[in-house]
TORLO-94888 format. One record per residue (C-alpha): residue number from 0; residue in one letter; x negated, y negated, z. Coordinates in Angstrom, 2 decimals. Layout:
<sevos>
<sevo><resi>NUM</resi><resn>A</resn><px>X</px><py>Y</py><pz>Z</pz></sevo>
...
</sevos>
This chain:
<sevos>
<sevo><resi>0</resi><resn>X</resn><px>-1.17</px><py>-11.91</py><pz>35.64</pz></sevo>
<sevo><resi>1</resi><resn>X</resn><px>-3.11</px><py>-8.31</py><pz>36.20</pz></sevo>
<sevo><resi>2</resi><resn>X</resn><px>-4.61</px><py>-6.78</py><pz>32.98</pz></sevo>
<sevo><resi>3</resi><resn>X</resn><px>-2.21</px><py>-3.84</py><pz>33.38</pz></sevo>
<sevo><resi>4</resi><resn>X</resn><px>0.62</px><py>-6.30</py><pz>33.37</pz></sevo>
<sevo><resi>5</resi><resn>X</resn><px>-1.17</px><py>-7.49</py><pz>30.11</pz></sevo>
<sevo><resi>6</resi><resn>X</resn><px>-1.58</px><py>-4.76</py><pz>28.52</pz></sevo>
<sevo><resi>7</resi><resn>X</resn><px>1.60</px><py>-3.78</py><pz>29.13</pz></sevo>
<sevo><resi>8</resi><resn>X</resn><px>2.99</px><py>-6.83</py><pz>27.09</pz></sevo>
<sevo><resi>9</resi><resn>X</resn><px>0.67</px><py>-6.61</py><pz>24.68</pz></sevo>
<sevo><resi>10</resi><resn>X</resn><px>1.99</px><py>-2.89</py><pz>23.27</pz></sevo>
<sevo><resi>11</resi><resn>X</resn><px>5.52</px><py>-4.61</py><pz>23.17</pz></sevo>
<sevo><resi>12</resi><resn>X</resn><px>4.58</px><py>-7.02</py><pz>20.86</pz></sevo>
<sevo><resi>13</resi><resn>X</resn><px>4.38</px><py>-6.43</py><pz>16.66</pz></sevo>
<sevo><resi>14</resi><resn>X</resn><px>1.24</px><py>-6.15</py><pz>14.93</pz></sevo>
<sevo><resi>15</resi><resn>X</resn><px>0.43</px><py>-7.21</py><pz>11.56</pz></sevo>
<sevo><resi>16</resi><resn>X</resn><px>-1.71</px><py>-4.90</py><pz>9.43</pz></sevo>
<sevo><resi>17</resi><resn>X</resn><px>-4.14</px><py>-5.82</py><pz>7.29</pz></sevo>
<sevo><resi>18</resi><resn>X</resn><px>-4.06</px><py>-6.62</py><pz>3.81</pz></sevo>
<sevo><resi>19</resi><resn>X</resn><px>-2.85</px><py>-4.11</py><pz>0.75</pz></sevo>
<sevo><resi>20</resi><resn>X</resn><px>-5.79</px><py>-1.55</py><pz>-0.33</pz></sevo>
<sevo><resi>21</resi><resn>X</resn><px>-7.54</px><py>-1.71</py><pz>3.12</pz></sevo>
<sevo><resi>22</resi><resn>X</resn><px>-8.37</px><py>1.02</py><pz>5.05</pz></sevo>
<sevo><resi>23</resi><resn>X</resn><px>-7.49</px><py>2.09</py><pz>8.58</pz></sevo>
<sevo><resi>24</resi><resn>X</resn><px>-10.39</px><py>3.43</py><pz>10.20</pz></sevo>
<sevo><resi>25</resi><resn>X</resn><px>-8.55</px><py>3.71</py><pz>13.47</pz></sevo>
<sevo><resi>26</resi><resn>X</resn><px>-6.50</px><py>6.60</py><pz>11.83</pz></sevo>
<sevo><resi>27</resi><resn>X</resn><px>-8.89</px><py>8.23</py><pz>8.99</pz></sevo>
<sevo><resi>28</resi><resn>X</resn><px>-11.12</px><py>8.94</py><pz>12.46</pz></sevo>
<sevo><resi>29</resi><resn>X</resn><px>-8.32</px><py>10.70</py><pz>13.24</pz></sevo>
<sevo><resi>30</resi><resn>X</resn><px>-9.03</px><py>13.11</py><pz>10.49</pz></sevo>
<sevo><resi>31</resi><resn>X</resn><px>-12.99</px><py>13.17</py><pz>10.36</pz></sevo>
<sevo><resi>32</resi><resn>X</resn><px>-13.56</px><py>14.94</py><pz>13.56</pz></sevo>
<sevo><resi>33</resi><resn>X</resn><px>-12.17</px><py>17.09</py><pz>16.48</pz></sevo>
<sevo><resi>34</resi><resn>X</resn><px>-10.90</px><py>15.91</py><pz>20.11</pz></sevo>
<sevo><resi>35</resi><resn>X</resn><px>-10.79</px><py>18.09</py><pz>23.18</pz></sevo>
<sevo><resi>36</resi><resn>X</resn><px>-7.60</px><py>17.57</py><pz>25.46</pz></sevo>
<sevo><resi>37</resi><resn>X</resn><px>-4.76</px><py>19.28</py><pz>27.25</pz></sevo>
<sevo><resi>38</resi><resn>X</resn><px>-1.93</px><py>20.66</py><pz>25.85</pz></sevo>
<sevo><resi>39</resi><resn>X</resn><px>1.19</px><py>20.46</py><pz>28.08</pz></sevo>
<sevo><resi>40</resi><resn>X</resn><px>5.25</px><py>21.37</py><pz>27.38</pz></sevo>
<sevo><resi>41</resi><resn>X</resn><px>7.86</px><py>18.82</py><pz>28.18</pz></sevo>
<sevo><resi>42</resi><resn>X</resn><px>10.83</px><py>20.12</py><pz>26.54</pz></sevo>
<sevo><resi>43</resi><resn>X</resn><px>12.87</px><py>21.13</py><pz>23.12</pz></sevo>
<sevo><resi>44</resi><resn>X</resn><px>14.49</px><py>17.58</py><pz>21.69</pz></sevo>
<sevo><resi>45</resi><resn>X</resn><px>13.89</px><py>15.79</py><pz>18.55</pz></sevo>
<sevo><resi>46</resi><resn>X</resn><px>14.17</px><py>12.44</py><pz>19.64</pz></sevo>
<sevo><resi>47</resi><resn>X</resn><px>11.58</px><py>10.35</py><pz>21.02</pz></sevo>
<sevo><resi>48</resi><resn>X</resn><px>9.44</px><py>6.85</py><pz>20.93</pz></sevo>
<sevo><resi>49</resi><resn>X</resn><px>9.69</px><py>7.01</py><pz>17.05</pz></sevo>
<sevo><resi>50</resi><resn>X</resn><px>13.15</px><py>7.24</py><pz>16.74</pz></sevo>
<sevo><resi>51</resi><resn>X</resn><px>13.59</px><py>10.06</py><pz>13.71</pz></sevo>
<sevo><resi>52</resi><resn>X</resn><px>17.14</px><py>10.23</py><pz>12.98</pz></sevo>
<sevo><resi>53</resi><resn>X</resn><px>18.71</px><py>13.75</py><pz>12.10</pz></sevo>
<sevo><resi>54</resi><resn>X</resn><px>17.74</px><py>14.85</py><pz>9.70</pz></sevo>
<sevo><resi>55</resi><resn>X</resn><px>14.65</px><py>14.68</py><pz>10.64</pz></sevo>
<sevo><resi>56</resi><resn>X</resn><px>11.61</px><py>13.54</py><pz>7.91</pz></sevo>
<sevo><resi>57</resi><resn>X</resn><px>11.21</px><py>16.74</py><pz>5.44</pz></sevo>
<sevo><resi>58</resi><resn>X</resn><px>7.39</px><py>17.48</py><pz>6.76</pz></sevo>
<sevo><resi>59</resi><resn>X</resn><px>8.43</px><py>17.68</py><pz>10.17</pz></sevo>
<sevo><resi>60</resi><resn>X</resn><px>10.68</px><py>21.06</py><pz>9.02</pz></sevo>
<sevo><resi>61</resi><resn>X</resn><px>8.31</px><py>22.61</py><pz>6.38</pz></sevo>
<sevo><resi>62</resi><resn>X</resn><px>7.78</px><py>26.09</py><pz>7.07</pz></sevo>
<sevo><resi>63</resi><resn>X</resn><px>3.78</px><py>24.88</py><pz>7.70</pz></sevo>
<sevo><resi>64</resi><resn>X</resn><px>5.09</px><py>23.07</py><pz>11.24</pz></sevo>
<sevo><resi>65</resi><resn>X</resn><px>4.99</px><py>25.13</py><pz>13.97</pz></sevo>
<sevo><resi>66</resi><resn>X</resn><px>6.20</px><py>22.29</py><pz>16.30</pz></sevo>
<sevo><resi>67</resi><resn>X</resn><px>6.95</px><py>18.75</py><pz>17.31</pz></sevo>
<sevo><resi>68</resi><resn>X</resn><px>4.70</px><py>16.82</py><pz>19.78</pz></sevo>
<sevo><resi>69</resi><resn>X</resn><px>4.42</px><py>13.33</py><pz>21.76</pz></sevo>
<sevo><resi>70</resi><resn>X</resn><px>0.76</px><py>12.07</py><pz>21.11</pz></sevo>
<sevo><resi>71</resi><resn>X</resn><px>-1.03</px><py>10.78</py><pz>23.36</pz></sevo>
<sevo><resi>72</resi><resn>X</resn><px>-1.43</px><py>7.07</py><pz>23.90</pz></sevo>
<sevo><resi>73</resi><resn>X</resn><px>-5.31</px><py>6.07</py><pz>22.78</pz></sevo>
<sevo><resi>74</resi><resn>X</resn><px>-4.79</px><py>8.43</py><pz>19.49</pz></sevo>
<sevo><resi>75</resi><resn>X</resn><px>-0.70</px><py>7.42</py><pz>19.61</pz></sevo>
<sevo><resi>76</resi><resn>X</resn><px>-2.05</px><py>3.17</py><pz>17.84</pz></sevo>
<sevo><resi>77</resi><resn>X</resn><px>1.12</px><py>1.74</py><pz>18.83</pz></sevo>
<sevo><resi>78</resi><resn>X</resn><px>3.11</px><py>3.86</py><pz>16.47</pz></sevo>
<sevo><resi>79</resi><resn>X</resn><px>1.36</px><py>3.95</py><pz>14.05</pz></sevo>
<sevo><resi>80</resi><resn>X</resn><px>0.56</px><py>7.62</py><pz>14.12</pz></sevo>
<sevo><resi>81</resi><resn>X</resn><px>4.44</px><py>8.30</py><pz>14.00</pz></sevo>
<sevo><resi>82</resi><resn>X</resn><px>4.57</px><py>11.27</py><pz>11.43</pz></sevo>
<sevo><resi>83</resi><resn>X</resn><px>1.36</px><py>12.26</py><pz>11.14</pz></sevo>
<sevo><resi>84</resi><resn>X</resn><px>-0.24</px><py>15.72</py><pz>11.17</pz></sevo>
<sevo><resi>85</resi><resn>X</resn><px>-2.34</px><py>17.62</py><pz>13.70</pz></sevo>
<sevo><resi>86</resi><resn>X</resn><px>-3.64</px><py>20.96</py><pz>13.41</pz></sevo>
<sevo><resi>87</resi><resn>X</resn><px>-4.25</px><py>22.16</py><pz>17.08</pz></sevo>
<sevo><resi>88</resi><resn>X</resn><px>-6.08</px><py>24.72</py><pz>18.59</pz></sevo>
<sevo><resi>89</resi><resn>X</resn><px>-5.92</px><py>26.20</py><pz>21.54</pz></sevo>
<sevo><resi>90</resi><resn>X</resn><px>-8.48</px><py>27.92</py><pz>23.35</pz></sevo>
<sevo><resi>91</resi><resn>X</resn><px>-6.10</px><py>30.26</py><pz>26.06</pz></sevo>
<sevo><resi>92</resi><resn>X</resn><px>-8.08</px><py>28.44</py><pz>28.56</pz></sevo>
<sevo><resi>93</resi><resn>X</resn><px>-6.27</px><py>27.19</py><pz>31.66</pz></sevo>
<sevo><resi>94</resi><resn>X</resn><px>-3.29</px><py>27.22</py><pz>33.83</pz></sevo>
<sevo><resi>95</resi><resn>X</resn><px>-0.05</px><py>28.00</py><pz>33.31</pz></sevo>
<sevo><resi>96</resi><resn>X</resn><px>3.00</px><py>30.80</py><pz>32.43</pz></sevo>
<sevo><resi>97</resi><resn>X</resn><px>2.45</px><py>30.01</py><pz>28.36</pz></sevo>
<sevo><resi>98</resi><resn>X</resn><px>-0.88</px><py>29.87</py><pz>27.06</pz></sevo>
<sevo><resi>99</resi><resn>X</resn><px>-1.75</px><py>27.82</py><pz>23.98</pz></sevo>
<sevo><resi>100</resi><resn>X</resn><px>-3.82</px><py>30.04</py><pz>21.55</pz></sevo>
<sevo><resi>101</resi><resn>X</resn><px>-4.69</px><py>30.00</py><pz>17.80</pz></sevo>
<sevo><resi>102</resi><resn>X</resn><px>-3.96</px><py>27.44</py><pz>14.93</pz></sevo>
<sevo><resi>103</resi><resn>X</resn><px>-0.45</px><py>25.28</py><pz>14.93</pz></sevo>
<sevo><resi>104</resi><resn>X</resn><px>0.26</px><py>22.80</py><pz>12.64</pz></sevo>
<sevo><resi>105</resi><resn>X</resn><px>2.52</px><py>20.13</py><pz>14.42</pz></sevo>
<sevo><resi>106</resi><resn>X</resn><px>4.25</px><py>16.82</py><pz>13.45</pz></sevo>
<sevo><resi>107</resi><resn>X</resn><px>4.39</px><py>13.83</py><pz>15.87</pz></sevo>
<sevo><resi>108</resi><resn>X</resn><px>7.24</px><py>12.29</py><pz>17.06</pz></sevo>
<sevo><resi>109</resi><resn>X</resn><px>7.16</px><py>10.85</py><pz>20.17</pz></sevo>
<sevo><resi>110</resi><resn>X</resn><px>4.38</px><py>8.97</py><pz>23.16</pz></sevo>
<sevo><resi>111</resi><resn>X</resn><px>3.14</px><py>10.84</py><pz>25.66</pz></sevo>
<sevo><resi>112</resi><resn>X</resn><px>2.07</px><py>7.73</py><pz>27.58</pz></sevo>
<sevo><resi>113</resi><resn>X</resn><px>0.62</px><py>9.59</py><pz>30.58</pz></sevo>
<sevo><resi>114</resi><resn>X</resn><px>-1.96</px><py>12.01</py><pz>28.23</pz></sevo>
<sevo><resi>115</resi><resn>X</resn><px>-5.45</px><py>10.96</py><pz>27.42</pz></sevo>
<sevo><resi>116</resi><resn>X</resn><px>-7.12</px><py>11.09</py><pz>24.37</pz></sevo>
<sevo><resi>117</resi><resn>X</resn><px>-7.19</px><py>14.65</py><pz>22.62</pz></sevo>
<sevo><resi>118</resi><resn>X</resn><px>-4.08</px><py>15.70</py><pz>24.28</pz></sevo>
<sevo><resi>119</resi><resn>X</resn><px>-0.48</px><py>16.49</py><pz>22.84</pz></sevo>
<sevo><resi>120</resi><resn>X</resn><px>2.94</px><py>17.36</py><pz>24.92</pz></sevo>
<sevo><resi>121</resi><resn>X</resn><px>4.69</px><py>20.57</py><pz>23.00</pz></sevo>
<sevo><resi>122</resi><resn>X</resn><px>8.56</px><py>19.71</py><pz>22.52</pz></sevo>
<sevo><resi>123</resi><resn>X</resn><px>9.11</px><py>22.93</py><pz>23.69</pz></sevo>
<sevo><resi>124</resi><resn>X</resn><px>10.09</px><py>25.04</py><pz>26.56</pz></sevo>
<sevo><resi>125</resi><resn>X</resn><px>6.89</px><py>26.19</py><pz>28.15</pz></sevo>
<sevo><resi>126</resi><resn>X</resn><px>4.60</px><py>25.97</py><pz>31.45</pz></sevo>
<sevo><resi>127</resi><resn>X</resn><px>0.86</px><py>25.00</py><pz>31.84</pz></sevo>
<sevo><resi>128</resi><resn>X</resn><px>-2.16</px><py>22.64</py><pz>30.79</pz></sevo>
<sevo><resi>129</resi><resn>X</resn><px>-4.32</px><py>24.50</py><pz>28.24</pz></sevo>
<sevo><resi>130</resi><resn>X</resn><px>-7.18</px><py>23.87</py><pz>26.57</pz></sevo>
<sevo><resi>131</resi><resn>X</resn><px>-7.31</px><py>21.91</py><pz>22.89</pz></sevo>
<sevo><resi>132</resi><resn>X</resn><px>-8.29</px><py>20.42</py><pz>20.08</pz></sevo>
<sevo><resi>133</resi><resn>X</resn><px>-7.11</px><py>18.34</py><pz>17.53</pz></sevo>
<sevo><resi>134</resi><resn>X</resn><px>-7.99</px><py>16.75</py><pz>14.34</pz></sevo>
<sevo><resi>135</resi><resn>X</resn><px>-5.17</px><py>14.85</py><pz>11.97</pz></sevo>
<sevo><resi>136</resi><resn>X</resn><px>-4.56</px><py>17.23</py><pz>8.88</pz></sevo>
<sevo><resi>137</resi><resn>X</resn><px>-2.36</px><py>15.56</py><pz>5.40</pz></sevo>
<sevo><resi>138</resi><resn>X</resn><px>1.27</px><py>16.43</py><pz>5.71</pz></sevo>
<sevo><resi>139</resi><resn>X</resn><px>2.63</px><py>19.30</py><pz>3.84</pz></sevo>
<sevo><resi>140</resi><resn>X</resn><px>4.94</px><py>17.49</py><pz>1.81</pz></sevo>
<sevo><resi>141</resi><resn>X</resn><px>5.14</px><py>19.77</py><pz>-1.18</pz></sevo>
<sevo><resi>142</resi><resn>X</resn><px>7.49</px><py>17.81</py><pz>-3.53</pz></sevo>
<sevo><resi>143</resi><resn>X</resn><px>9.14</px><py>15.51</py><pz>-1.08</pz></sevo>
<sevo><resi>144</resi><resn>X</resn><px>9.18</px><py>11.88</py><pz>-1.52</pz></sevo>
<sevo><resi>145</resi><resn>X</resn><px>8.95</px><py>8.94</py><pz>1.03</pz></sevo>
<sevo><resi>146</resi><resn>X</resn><px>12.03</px><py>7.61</py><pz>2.58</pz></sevo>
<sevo><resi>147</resi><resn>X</resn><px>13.38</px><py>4.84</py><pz>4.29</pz></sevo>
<sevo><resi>148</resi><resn>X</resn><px>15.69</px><py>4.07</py><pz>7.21</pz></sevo>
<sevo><resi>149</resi><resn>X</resn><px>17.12</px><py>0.85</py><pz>8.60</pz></sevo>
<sevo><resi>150</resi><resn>X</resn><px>18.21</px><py>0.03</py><pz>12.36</pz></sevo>
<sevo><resi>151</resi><resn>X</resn><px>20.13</px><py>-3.14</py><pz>12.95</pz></sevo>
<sevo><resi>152</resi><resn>X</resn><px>19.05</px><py>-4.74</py><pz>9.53</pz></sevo>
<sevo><resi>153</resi><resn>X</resn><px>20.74</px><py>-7.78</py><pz>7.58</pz></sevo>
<sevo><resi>154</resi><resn>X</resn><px>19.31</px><py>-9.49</py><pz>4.95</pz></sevo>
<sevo><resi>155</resi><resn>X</resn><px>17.62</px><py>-11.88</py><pz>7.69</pz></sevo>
<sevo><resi>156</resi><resn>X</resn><px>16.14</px><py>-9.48</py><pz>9.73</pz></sevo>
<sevo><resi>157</resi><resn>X</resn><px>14.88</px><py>-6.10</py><pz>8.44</pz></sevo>
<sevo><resi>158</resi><resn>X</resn><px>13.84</px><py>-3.19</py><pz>10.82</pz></sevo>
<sevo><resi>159</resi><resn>X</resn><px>12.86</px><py>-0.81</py><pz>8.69</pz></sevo>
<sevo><resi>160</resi><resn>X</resn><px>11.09</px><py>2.83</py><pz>9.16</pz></sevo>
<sevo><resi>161</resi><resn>X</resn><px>8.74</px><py>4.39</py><pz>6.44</pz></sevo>
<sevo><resi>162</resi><resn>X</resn><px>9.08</px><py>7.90</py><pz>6.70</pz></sevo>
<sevo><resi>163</resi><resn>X</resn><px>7.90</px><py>11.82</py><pz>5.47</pz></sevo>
<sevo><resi>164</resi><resn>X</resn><px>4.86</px><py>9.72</py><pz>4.13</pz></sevo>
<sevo><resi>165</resi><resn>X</resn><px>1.77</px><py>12.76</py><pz>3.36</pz></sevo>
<sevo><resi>166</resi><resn>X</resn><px>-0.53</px><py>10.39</py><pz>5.70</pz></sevo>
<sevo><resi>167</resi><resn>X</resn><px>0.46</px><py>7.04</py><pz>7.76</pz></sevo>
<sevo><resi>168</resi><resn>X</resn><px>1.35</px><py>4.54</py><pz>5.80</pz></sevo>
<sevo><resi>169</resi><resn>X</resn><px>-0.70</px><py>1.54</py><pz>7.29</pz></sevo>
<sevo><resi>170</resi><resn>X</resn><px>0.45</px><py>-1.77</py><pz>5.41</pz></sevo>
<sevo><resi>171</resi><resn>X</resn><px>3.83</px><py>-3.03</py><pz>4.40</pz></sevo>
<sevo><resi>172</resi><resn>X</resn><px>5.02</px><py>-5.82</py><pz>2.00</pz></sevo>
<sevo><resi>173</resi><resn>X</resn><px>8.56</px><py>-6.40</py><pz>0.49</pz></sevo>
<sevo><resi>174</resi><resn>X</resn><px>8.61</px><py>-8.63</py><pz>-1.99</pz></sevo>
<sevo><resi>175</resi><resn>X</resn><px>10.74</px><py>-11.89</py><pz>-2.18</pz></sevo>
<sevo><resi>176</resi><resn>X</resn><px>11.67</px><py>-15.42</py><pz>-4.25</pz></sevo>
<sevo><resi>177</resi><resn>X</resn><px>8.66</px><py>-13.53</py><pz>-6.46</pz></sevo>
<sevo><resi>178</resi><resn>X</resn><px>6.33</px><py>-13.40</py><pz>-3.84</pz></sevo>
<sevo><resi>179</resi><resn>X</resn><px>4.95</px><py>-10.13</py><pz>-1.73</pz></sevo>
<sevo><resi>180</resi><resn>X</resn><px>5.71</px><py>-10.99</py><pz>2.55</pz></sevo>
<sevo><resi>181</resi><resn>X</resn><px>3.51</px><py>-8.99</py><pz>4.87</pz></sevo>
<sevo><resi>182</resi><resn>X</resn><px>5.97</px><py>-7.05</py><pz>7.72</pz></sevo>
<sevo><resi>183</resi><resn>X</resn><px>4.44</px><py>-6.73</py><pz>11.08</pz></sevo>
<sevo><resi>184</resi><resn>X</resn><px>4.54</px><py>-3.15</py><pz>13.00</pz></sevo>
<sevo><resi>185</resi><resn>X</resn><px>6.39</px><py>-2.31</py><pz>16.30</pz></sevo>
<sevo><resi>186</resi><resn>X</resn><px>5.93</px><py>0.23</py><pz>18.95</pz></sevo>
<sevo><resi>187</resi><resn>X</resn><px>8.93</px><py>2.58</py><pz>18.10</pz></sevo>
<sevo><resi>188</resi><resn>X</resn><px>7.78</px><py>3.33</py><pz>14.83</pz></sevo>
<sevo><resi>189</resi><resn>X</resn><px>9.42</px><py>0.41</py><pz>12.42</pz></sevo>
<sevo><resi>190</resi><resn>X</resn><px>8.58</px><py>-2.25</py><pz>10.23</pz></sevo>
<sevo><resi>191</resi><resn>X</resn><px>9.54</px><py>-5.71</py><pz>10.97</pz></sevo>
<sevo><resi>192</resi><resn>X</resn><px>10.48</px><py>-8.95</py><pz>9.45</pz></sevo>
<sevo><resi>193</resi><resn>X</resn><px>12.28</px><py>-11.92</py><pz>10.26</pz></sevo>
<sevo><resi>194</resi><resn>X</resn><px>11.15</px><py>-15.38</py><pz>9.36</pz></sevo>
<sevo><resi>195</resi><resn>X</resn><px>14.57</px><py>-17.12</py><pz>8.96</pz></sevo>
<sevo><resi>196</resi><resn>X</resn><px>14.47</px><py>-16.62</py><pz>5.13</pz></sevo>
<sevo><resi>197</resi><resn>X</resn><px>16.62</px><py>-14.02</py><pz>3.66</pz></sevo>
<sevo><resi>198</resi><resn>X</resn><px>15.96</px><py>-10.76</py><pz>1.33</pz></sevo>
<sevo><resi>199</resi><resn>X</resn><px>17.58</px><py>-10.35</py><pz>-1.95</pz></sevo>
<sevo><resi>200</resi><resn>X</resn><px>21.00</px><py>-8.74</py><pz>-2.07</pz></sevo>
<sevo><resi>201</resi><resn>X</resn><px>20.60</px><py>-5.08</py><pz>-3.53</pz></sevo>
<sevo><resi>202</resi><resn>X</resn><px>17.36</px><py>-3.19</py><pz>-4.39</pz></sevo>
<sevo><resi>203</resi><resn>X</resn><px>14.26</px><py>-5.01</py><pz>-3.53</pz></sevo>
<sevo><resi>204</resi><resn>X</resn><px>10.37</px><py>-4.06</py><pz>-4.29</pz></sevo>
<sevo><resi>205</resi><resn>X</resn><px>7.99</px><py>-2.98</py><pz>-1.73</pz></sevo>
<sevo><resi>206</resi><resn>X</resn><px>4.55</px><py>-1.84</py><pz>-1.37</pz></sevo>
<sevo><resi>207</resi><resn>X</resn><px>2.61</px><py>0.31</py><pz>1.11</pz></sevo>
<sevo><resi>208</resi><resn>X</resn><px>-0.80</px><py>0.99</py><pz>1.90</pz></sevo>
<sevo><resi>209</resi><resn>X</resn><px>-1.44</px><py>4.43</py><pz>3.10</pz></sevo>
<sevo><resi>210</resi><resn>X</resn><px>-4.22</px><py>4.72</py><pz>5.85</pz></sevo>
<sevo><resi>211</resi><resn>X</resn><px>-7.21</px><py>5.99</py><pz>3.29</pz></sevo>
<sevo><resi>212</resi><resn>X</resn><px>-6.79</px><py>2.31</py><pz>1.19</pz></sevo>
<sevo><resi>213</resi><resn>X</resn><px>-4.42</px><py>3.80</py><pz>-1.05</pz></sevo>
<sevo><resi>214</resi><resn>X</resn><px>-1.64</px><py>1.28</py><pz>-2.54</pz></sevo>
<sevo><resi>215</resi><resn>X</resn><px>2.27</px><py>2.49</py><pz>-3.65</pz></sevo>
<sevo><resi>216</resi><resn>X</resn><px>4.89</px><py>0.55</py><pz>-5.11</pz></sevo>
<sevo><resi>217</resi><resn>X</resn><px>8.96</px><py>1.61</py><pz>-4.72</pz></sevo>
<sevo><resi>218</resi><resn>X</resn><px>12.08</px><py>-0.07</py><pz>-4.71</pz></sevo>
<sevo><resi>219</resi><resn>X</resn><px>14.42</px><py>0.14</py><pz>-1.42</pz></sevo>
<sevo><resi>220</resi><resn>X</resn><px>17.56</px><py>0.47</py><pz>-2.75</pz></sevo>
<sevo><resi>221</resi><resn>X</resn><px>19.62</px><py>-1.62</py><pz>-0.45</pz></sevo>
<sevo><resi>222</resi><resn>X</resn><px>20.10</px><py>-2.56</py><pz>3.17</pz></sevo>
<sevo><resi>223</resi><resn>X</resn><px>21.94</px><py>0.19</py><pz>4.86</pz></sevo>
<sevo><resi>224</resi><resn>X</resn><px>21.50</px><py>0.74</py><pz>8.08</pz></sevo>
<sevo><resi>225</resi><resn>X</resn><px>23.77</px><py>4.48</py><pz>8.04</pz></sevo>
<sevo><resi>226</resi><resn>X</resn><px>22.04</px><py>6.35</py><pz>5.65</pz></sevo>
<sevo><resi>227</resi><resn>X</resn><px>18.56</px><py>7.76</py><pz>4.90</pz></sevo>
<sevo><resi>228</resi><resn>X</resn><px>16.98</px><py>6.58</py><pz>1.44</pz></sevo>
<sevo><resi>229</resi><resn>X</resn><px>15.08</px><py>7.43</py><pz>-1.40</pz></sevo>
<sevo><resi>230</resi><resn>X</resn><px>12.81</px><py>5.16</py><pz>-3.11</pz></sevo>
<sevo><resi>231</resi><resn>X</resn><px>14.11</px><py>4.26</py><pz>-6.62</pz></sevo>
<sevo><resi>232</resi><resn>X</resn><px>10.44</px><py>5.46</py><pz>-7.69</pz></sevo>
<sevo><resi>233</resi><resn>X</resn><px>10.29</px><py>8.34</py><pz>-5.46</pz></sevo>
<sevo><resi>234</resi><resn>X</resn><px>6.67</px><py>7.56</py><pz>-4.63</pz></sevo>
<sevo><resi>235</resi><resn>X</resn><px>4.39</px><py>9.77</py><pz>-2.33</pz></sevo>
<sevo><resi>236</resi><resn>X</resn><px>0.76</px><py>9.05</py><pz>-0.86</pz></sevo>
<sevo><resi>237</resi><resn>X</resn><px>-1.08</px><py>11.31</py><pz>-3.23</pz></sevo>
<sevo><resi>238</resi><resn>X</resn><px>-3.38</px><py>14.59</py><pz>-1.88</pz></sevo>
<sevo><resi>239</resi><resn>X</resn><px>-6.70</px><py>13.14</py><pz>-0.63</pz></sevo>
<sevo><resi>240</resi><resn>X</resn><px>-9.47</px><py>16.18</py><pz>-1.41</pz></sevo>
<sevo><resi>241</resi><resn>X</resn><px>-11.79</px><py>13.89</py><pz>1.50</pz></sevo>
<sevo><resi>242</resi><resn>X</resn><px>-9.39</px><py>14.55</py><pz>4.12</pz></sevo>
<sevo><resi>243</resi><resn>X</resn><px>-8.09</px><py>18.15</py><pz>5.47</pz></sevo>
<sevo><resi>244</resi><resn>X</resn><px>-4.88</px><py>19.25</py><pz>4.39</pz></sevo>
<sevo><resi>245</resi><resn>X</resn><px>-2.13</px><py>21.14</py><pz>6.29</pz></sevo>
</sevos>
């Protein structure tokens, strides 16, 4: 088997994140410097390798987002970086019919599998490869909460999505027969678990850790995999003054 073919099967397969309170330093470096890369159009469309159903989170339409990207692969951690923040700036620099200038504040959404690190693709109508950088910024929230959506759960299998959180959320547990189970993370964006024992019926507890350390505890209100949910604590990752905000 070729190492391409490897790591090719590799990125399909879930990871497990570490344990609750631990940092991610894969993702705070995200925040604690600037990246040079290209920024490129491919195209207006909300959908993409994270799989945001409409309505879309409530950070990814604040009045603060300019626009939706794909990020790039190195930077993109398997999907783990699904709904995070980027304040970009272009330079003007390069070629093209619609230069990238100035400050935007964008939300990511999708993979650009083909870009290298530094480097977002605009979901928007445009032409050209122009000069950036990036640095992850918190999400501007405001009052929102985090939210929660399902895809093809049961109370033996859960697939579920952590969204509109202020930075990634890097850690999930749900807690069953009085006991907290870790969830494993897939490339589109979701939470997974499925170890032939079943979840409780109705509400059950669950706790996150965001990517600075920082530890949350909600409810999930139920299994449903048709609707978008509130937390029955309507928890959010709280401001962090050591990283830059949106």
């Amino acid at each position: 088997m070729t190492w391409s073919l490897c790591s090719v099967l590799l990125a399909l397969l879930p990871l497990t994140y570490g344990q609750p309170g631990v940092k991610n330093q894969a993702v705070l470096n995200l925040y604690s410097r600037n990246y040079n890369g290209d920024g490129t159009y491919y195209g207006e469309g909300t959908g993409g390798t994270c799989q945001y159903a409409t309505p879309l989170p409530p950070a990814a339409t604040n009045r603060k987002i300019s626009a939706l990207v794909a990020l790039n692969k190195p930077q993109f951690l398997n999907s783990i970086t699904c709904g995070i923040c980027l304040k970009v700036t272009g330079s003007g620099h390069g070629l093209g019919a619609n230069p990238i200038t100035g400050d935007h504040i964008v939300f990511v959404k999708d993979l650009c599998p083909e870009c290298h690190e530094g480097s977002v693709d605009f979901a928007l109508n445009g032409d050209g490869r122009w000069g950036i950088t990036i640095h992850a910024v918190q999400c501007p929230v405001d009052s929102t909460t985090i939210q929660y959506a399902f895809q093809g759960s049961n109370p033996f299998y859960l697939k579920l999505q952590v969204r509109n959180a202020r930075i990634p959320i890097t850690g999930v547990q749900v807690h069953r027969s009085n006991a907290w189970v870790t969830m494993t993370h897939s490339g589109d964006g979701y939470w997974l678990l499925s170890d032939g024992h079943a979840m409780p019926d109705g509400a059950f507890g669950i706790r996150l850790t965001a990517a600075n350390g920082h530890v949350l505890e909600d409810t999930v209100p139920r299994i449903d995999n048709s609707h978008i949910l509130e937390g029955g604590r309507k928890v959010q990752v709280p401001l962090d003054p050591s990283l830059p905000n949106a």
